[in-house]
Every structure is written in C-alpha cells, then in structure tokens.
C-alpha positions as CSV (number, residue, x, y, z in Angstrom):
1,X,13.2,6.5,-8.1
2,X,14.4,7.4,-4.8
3,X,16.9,10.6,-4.5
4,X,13.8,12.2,-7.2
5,X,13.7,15.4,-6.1
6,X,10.9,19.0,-6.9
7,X,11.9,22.5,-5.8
8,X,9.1,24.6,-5.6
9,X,9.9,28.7,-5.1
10,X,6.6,30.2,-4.2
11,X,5.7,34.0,-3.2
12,X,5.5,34.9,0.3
13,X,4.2,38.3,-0.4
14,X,6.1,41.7,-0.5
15,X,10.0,40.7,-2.5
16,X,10.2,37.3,-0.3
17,X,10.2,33.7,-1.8
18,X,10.5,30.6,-0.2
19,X,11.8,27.0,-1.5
20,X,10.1,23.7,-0.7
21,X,11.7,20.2,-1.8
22,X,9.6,17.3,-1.6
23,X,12.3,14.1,-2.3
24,X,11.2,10.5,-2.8
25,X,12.8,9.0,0.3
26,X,12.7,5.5,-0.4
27,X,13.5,2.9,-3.5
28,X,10.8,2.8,-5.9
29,X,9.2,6.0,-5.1
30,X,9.0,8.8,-7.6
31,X,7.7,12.4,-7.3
32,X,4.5,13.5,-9.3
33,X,3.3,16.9,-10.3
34,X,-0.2,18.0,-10.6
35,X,-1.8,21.2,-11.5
36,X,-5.7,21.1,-11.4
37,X,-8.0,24.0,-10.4
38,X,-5.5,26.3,-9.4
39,X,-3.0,24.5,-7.3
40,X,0.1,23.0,-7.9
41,X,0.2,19.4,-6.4
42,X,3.6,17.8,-5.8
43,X,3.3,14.0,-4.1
44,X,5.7,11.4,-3.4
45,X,4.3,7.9,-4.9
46,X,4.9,4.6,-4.3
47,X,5.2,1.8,-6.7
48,X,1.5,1.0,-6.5
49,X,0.6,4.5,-7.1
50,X,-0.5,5.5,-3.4
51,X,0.2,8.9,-2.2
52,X,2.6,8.6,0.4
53,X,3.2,12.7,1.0
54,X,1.3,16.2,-0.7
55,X,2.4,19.2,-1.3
56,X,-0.2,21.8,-2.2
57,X,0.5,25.6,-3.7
58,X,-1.5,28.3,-5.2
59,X,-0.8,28.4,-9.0
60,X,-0.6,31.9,-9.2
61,X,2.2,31.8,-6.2
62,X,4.1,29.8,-7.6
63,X,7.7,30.9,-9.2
64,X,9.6,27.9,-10.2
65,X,9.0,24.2,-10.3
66,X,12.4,22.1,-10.9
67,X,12.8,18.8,-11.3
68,X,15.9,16.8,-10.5
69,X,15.6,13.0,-11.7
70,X,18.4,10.7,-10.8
71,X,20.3,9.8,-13.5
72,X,20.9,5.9,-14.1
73,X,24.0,4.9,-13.4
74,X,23.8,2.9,-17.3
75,X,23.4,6.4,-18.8
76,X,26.2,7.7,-16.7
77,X,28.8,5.0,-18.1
78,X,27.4,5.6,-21.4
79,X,28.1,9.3,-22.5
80,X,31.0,8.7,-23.8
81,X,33.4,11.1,-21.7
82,X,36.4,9.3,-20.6
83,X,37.3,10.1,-17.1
C-alpha cells in the first residue's frame, strides 16, 4: 500500500552505520523482504507482482530491518479511543 515503508541500518565498518528506506511510492504498491544466500533483498512491487525497485545488503551487515505498514484508516476509527 503506498506510504509502506523498510528501514534498513547496515554496518559501514569501524562504529559507523548507515539507514536506507525504500518506500512504496505509488497506490497499490507494497514493499517485500527477501533474504536468500546471504543478502537481504528489500523491493517495491506492484500490484502484479513486478519489481519496480531493489535494494540489496549483505546479511551479515545488516543491523535492523523495520517495517512501517500503513495503518487503514477502518482500523484507525475502530480502536475504540475517543478523541
């Protein structure tokens, strides 16, 4: 869904890390995550599953891996919490 986000803090050597976000930029894309041989794959999809975008890390480089969905706004309404 677009607004998806990943955040992906790899290890740059020595005490330095650096963050990487790969967002899906338009409606009815999503983010995928892959991890096959050693590498960490992040890709933004579309609907038909064609890889629009890769992101590629070393596994063993690799710190954190977060993923932000976007809520639905029916969930949202639904929780409850008066505002």
């Amino acid at each position: 869904m677009k607004g998806d986000r990943v955040e992906i803090v790899v290890d740059v050597g020595g005490s330095a890390t650096r963050t990487y976000e790969v967002v899906a930029t338009r409606a009815g894309r999503r983010v995928e995550i892959g991890h096959r041989r050693g590498v960490v794959e992040v890709s933004e999809v579309t609907r038909t599953g064609t890889v629009v975008r890769t992101a590629r890390f070393m596994a063993n480089r690799v710190l954190a891996l977060v993923e932000h969905p976007v809520s639905d706004r029916r969930d949202d309404a639904s929780d409850g919490v008066a505002d």
